[in-house]
N, C-alpha and C positions, 0 to 999 in steps of 0.2 A: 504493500500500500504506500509507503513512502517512498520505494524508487517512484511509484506511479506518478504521486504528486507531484516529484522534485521532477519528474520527465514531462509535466505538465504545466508548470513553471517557466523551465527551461524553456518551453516552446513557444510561451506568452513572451518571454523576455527576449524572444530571438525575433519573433515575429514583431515585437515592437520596434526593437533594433533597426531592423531591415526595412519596416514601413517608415521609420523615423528619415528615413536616406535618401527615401526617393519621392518625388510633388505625386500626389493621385492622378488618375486619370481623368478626364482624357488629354491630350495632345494635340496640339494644332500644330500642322507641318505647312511652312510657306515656303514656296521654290523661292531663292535669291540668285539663281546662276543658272550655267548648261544642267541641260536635259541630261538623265541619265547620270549625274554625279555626284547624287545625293545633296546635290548644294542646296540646303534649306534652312530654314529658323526655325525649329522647334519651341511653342509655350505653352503654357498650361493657363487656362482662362483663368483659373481660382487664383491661380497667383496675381496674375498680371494685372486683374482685376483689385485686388487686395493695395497693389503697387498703385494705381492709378486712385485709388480711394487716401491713400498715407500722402500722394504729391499734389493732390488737389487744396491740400490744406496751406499754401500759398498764400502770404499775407496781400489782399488788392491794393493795387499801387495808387499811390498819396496823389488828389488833388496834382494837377500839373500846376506851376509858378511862372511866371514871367521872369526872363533873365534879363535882370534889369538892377542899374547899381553896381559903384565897382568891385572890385574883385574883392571876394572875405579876408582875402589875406590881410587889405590895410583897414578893415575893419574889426577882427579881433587877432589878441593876440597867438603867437606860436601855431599859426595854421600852417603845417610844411606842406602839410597835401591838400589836393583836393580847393586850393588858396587862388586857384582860377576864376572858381566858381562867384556866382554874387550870392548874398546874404541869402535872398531867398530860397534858390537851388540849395545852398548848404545847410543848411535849416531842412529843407523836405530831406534832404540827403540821410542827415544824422538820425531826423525821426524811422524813416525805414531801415535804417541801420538797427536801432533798438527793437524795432518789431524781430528782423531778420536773426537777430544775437542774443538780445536778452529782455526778451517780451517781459517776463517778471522781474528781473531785477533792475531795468530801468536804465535812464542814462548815467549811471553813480558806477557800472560794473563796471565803465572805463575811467569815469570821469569824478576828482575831486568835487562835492557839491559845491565847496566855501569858493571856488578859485577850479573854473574850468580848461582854464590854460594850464593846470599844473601836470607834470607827466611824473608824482608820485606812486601810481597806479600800474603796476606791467601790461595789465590790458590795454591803457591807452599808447606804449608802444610798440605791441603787436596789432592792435588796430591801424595804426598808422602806417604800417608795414604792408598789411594783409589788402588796406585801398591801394596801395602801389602795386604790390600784385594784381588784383582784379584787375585793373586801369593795364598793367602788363599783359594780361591774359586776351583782353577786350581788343587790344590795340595790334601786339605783335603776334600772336597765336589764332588769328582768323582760320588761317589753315587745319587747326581742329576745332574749334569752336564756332566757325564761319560766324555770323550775322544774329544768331541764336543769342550768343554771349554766356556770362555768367554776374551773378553780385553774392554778396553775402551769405544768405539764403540757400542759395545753390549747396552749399556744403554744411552750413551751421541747421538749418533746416529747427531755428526756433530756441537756439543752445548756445550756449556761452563757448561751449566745446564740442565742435563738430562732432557726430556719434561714431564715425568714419575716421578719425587721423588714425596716423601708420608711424609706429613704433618699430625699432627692430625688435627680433624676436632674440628671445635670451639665449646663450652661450648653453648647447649641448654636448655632452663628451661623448667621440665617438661612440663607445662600449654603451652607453644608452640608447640609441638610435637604432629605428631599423633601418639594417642595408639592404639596396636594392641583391637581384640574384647575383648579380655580376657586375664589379665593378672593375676599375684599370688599377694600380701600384697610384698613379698619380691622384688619387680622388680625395687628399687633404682637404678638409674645409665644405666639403660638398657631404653634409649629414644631410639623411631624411628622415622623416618619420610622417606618419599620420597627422597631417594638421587641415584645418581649415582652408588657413590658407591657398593651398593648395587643391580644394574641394576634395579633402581628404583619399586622394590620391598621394603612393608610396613615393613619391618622389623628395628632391631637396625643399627640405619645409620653409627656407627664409629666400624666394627669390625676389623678395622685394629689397634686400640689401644688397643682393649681386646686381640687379638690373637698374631697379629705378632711384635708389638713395645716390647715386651718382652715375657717371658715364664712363666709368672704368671698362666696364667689359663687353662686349662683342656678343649681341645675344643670335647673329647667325652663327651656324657652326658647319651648313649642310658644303661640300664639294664639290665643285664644275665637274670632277671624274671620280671613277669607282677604285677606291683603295689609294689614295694621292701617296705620292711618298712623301715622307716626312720635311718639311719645308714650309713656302707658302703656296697655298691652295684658295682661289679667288684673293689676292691680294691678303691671305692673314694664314699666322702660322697653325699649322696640325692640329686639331683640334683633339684633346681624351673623350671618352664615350661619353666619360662623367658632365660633360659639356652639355651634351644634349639631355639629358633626366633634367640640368638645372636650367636649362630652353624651354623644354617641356612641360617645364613648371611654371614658369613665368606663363606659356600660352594659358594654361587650366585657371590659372590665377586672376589672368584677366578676362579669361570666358565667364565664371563665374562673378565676377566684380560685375562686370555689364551683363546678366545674365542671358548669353547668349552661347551659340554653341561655335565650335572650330568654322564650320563653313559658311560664318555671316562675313567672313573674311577669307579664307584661304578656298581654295581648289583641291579637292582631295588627290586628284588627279597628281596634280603636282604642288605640295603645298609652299616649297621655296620658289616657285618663280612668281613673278609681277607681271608686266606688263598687261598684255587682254587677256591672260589666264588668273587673274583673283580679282576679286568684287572691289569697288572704289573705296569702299569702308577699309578697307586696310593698309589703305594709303592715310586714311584720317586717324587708324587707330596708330599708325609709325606715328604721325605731328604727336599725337597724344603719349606715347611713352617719352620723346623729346622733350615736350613740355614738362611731363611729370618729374623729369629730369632738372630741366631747368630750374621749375620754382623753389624743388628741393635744395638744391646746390647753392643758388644764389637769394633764397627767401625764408624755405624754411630753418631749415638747420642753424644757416649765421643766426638765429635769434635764440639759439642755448643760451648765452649769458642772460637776457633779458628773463629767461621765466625762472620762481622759483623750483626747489628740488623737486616737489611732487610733481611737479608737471613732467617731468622726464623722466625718459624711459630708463630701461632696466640694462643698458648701458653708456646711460648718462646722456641721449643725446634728445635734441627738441622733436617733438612732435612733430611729422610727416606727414605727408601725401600722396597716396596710390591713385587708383581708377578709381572703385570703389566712395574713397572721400566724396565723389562728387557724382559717379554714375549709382551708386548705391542701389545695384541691380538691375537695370534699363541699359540700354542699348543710347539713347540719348535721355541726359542728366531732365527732372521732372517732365518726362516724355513730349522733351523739344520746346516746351514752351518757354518763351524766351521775354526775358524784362529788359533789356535794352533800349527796346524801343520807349518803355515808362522812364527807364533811369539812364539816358545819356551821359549822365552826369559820370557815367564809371567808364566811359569809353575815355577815349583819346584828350589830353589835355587840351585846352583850348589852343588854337594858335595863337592868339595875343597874350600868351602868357608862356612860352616855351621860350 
């Protein structure tokens, strides 16, 4: 009687397991490419559904202003950014800023009440930061963002602290990790294990520290021929196997971030080549590993010093930016809708002020 139970248990626990893994059915399959090569986008209504219900909650954009008056800069003090604008514009600016960041805690989460100029606050010099970003993103990264854009909201989605930033993951010793079947002598540093991350696929669990926290490494690996000798092979040298499990991960990382599958971008057919053999989406998701690169490198990271220790990760470094921060499972971030056109004010400096 009690094997039976305990075999009855097991089966609950396994069958929850395994239903926990995978979205119910049914399945909506849309062709994206040629006929015959399974090129399609798989969703699940109840999801997508669910997603479209969570990004609808979009604060409506503030009353438009007349741009009129000179620039706020020589009207209040310590305006570095955003010191373009006229009085009115930044005033609308600041209030959707506080809906977009911190609806309940109000304008005091950046801002001294006694003395608004004052930058005793860390928030208010990551906020300052974080509009040069945006304004960065709006202006020089069209090429994955096109026309659409992004503001605040886009990633804080109502929060002081975006739900989405990207932390590295913590230092694993090999001997704890599972290894893949087979790996090279060279596979130092390339641990896997079961993670999220990687939509809990065996692969290298942290490829968001090899690819996108900076632009060190080289996430093609594939060869113009079969078995290259050792050298370079498309302009870069030999690549270990181990190469491709931490490729491979970064692709799963970012199918899942945008929840989408391999062939809303590649060609199965041939998944390394470009040209008229992969879908235009994976020209926009390259600007977008680029960018993700970039903000990191030159926005997010330099602002370690400014945050205190809680805010940092668990090897000391600032809070990050993946796909996810801002697609948070869609294929385009709040499924395309786009505030730019309400907030100008985050695009391109004005010209009389550059």
């Amino acid at each position: 009687m009690k094997h039976m139970i305990a075999k009855s248990v097991a089966t609950v626990a396994l069958a929850s397991l395994v239903s926990g893994c995978f979205e119910p059915p049914p399945a909506i399959s849309t062709q994206t490419g040629f006929r015959g090569l399974s090129m399609g986008e798989v969703l699940h209504p109840a999801t997508v559904a669910a997603k479209k219900e969570r990004d609808a909650q979009y604060p409506p954009a503030l009353p438009a202003v007349k741009a009129e008056g000179q620039p706020v800069s020589k009207v209040y003090k310590n305006v570095k950014v955003l010191g373009d604008l006229t009085e009115p514009e930044f005033l609308r600016t600041m209030t959707a800023m506080t809906e977009w960041v911190s609806p309940k805690e109000g304008c005091t989460y950046c801002h001294d009440e006694a003395d608004l100029s004052s930058e005793a606050k860390y928030p208010f010099k990551v906020a300052r930061r974080m509009l040069e970003m945006t304004r960065h993103i709006n202006t020089d990264w069209t090429s994955h963002v096109a026309q659409t854009g992004v503001t605040c909201y886009t990633c804080h989605r109502g929060r002081p602290v975006p739900p989405y930033i990207r932390y590295l993951e913590p230092r694993l010793p090999l001997d704890n990790a599972i290894k893949p079947t087979f790996v090279e002598a060279d596979n130092s540093g390339h641990v896997v294990r079961l993670a999220k991350n990687t939509a809990y696929s065996a692969l290298n669990y942290d490829p968001f520290a090899m690819f996108l926290a900076n632009d060190k490494r080289e996430i093609r690996f594939v060869p113009q021929t079969a078995l290259p000798p050792v050298g370079v092979s498309r302009g870069m040298e030999r690549r270990p196997l181990s190469d491709a499990y931490a490729t491979f991960a970064l692709m799963m990382f970012i199918s899942d971030a945008i929840g989408t599958n391999c062939t809303f971008c590649h060609n199965p057919q041939t998944f390394e080549s470009w040209g008229n053999k992969s879908t235009p989406q994976r020209a926009i998701a390259w600007q977008g590993i680029k960018m993700t690169r970039d903000l990191n490198m030159n926005f997010l990271s330099p602002l370690k010093p400014v945050y205190p220790a809680n805010r940092l990760g668990a090897q000391g470094e600032a809070p990050m930016a993946d796909c996810r921060t801002c697609h948070q499972g869609v294929t385009k971030p709040l499924f395309g809708a786009s505030r730019m056109k309400d907030y100008p004010e985050l695009g391109p400096v004005k010209a009389a002020a550059k």
